[in-house]
N, C-alpha and C positions, 0 to 999 in steps of 0.2 A: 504494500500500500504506500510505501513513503518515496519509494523508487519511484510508482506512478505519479504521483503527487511532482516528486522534483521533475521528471522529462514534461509532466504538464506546462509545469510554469518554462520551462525552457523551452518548448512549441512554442508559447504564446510570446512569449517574447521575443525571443532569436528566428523559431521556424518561419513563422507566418511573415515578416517584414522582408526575413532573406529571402524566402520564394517569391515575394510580391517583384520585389527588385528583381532576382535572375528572369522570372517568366517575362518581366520588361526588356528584359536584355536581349532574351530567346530570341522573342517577337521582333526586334528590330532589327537583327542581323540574321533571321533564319533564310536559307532560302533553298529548302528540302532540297539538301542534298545529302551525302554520307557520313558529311561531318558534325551534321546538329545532334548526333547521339552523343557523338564524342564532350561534344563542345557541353551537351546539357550534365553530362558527370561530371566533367572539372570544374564548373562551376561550381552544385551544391559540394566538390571535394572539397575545396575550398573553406567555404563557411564549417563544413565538418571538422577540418581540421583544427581551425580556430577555436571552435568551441570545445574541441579536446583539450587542446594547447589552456587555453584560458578560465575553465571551469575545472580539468583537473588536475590539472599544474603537473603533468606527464605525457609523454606518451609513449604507451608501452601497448602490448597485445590485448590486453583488459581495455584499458581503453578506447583503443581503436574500434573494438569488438561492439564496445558499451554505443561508441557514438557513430560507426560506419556501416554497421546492418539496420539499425534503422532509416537511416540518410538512402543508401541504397535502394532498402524500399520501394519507399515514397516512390524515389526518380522512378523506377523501374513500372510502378506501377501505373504512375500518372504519365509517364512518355506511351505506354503500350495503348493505356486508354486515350489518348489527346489520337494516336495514330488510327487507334479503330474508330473512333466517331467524328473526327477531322474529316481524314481522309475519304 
């Protein structure tokens, strides 16, 4: 429960403003080709890392683990869905 609690308030604050900004970024340089999958990972890598870097003042395997399969996710799920009902 307190694990849930702290990745809440770390969504809310960090997730949702980073995503608001990258999908503005997507959008203004995308231009479907083979690179926008690439380009949409380094980006949220990015903010992942930081928020490793800066919330647990490490980065080690636990870490990475804590904050880069959920990061992965997300991308992964919301690039397959934006491609099936985009496209």
């Amino acid at each position: 429960m307190t694990i849930t609690l702290y990745e809440m308030i770390i969504y809310l604050v960090v997730g949702i403003p980073v995503t608001l900004i990258i999908d503005f970024i997507i959008k203004r340089i995308r231009n479907n080709n083979k690179w926008d999958y690439l380009l949409t990972v380094a980006l949220y890598l990015i903010p992942a890392l930081l928020v490793a870097r800066l919330l647990l003042d490490e980065i080690s395997v636990e870490t990475l683990t804590f904050v880069l399969i959920p990061v992965y996710v997300y991308v992964h799920v919301v690039y397959f869905l934006e491609k099936k009902y985009v496209c």
